[in-house]
Structure formats: structure tokens, C-alpha cells
C-alpha positions as CSV (number, residue, x, y, z in Angstrom):
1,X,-1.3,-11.1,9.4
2,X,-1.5,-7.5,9.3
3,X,-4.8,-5.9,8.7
4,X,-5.3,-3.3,6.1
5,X,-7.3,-1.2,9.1
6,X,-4.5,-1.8,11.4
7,X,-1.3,-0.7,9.2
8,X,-3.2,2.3,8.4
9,X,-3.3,3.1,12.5
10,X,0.4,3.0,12.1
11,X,0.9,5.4,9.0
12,X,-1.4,7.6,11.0
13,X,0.4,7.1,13.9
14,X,3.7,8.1,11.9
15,X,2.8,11.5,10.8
16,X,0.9,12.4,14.2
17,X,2.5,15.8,15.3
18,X,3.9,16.9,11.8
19,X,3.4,20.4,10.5
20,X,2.5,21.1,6.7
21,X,5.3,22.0,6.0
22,X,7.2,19.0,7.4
23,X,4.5,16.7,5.8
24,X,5.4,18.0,2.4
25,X,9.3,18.6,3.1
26,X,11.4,16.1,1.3
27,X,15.1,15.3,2.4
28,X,17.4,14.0,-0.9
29,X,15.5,12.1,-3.0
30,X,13.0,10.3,-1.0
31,X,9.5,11.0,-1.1
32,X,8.1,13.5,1.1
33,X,5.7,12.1,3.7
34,X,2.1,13.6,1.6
35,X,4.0,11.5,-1.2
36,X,4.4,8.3,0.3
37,X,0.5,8.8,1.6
38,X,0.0,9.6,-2.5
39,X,2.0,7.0,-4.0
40,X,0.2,4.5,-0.9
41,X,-3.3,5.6,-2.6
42,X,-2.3,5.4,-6.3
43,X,-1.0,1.3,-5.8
44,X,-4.1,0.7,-3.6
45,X,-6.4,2.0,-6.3
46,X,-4.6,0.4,-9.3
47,X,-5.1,-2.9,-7.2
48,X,-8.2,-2.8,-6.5
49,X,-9.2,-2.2,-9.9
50,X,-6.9,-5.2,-11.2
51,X,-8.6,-7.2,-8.5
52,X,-12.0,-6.3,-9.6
53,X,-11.2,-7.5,-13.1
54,X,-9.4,-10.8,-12.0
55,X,-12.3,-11.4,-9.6
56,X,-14.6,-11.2,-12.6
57,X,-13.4,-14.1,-14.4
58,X,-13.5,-17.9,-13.5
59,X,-10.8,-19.2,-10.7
60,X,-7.9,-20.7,-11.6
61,X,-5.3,-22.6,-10.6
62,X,-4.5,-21.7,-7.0
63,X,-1.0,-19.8,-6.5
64,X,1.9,-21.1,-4.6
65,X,1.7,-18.7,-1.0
66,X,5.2,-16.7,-1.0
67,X,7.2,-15.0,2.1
68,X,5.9,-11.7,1.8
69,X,8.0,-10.8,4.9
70,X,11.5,-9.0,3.0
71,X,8.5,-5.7,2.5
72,X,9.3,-4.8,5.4
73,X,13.4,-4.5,4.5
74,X,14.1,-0.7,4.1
75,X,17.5,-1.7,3.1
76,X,16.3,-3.4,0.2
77,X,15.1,-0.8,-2.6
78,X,12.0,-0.6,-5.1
79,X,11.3,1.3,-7.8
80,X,7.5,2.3,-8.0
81,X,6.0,1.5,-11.6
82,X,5.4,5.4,-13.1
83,X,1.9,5.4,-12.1
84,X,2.5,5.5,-8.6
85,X,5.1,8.0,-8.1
86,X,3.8,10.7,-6.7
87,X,3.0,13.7,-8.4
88,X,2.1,16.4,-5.7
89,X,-1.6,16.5,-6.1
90,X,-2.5,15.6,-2.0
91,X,-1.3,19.0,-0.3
92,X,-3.0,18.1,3.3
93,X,-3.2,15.3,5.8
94,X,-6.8,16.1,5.6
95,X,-6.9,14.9,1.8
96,X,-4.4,12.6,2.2
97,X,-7.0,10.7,4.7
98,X,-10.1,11.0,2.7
99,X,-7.4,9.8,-0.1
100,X,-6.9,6.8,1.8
101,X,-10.5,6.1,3.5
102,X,-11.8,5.7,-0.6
103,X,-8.8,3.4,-1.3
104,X,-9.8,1.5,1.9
105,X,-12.7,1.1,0.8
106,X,-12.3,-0.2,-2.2
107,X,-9.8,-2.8,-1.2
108,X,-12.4,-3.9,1.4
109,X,-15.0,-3.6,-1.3
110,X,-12.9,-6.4,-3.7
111,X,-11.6,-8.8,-0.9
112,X,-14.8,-9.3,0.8
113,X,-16.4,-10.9,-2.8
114,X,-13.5,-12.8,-2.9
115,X,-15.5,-16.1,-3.1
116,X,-14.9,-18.0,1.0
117,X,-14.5,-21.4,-0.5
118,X,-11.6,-20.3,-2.5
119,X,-10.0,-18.0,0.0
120,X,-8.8,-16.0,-2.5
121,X,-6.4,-18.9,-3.9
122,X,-8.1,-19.7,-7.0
123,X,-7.5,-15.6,-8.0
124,X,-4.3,-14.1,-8.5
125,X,-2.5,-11.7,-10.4
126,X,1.3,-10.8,-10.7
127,X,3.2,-8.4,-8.9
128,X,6.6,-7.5,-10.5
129,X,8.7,-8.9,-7.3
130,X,6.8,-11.9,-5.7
131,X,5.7,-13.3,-9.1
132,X,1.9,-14.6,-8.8
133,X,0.4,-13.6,-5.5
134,X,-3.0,-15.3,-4.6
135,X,-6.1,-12.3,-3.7
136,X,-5.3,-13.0,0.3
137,X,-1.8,-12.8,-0.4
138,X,-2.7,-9.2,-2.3
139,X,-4.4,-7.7,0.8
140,X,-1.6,-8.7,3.2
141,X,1.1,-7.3,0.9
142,X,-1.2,-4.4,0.9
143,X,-0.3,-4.5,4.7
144,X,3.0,-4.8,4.4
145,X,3.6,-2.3,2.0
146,X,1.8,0.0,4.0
147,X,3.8,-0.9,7.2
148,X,7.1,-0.4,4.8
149,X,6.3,3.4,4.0
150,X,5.2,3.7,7.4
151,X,9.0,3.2,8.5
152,X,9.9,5.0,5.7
153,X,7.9,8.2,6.9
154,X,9.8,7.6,10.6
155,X,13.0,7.5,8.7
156,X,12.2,10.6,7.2
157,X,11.0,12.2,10.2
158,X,14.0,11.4,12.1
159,X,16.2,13.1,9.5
160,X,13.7,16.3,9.7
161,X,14.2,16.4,13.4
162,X,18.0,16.4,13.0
């Protein structure tokens, strides 16, 4: 499984070299790279507050682990829930970092008092595609989705280029 820590090395990885203006450049409709980074930091926070509130209450039945792997499927599309679209407010990779670093912490902050015994089974919460997804099941869809807008930023960067 991916690690939070390490899909972030790739998303930094995929905007290494870009000039401001290319990191707020968008081609079509697609996001522009500082908005994936936002909308990346406004589903990590909005998770890690559901987590917090799911952690708070007693476990329940475990849920069913699910193939997370179709994330990583750029030809298969998504539509962000409103919240999470961006809305232009990081305007440096600077920010965008620190944006990123909080929400990091956070996550790491919730799945480490995730109780051991229960490995994170006994806690879930729904996402809108994979239906009940278990707290360890959360982070590495975290990773994933990280890892998808990670390609999505190449993409983008290959169109900029051309």
C-alpha cells in the first residue's frame, strides 16, 4: 500500500520545475495544477474531520475490504462533491505545501488513534463510489487519490508543454 508520505513525494515530484504561471494555468476544463493541490486539501480535511467523528463513537461491524485500485483509472471520471472544487484561494506552491503539510497532519493525527486491535475495521464511513470503506481502507484511498491527481497534474503538464 501506498503511504500518504509517499504519494505526496510524487505530487511534489509532478509539479517540480513549473512556473506560477503554469501552476495556475488551466487547459479546457480541468483543474489547474494549484487546483488539484486545493481540491487534494479540501477532501483530506473534510476526511479527517469525518474520521474524527466516526472514531469517537463505539466500533461497529467491520466493513467488507473493496479494490480500491480503478483510482488510479484517468479514463474513468469523477465528479468532486461542491465542497471540494476548488475555488482559487492557494495562489503559490509555497501555500499549496503548508496547505498540504496541515492536512497531513491531520490524517496522520486521526489514523494513528485508530484503535490496533481493530485495524481500523470496526470504523467506517461511506464514500459515494466504494460504498463503506473501513478507516485503513480511508487512508489508502487517500493514497490513491493522491496518486490519481498526481497523473492528472502530468497530463496537464504534458498538454502545457505542447
Amino acid at each position: 500500500m501506498t503511504t500518504l508520505r509517499e504519494a505526496r513525494q510524487a505530487l511534489w515530484e509532478s509539479v517540480e520545475g513549473l512556473s506560477g504561471d503554469q501552476l495556475q494555468q488551466r487547459v479546457g476544463e480541468s483543474w489547474s495544477v494549484l487546483g488539484n493541490i486545493e481540491h487534494l486539501y479540501a477532501m483530506e480535511i473534510f476526511v479527517a474531520e469525518a474520521l474524527r467523528g466516526v472514531l469517537q463513537a463505539p466500533a461497529g461491524e467491520a466493513a467488507a475490504p473493496k479494490d480500491l485500485g480503478s483510482l488510479l483509472d484517468r479514463s474513468v471520471k469523477y465528479n468532486a462533491p461542491p465542497f471540494g472544487h476548488p475555488s482559487g484561494k492557494i495562489d503559490s506552491l509555497e501555500e499549496a505545501r503548508q496547505r498540504l503539510e496541515e492536512s497531513l497532519v491531520q490524517l496522520e493525527t486521526v489514523f494513528s488513534s485508530v484503535p490496533e486491535s481493530q485495524e481500523g475495521s470496526g470504523y467506517s464511513m461511506p464514500h459515494p463510489v466504494y460504498g463503506i470503506l473501513s478507516a485503513a481502507q480511508w487512508e489508502e484511498l487517500l493514497a490513491l487519490h493522491i496518486l490519481r491527481h498526481s497523473a492528472q497534474i502530468e497530463e496537464l503538464r504534458s498538454e502545457l508543454a505542447s
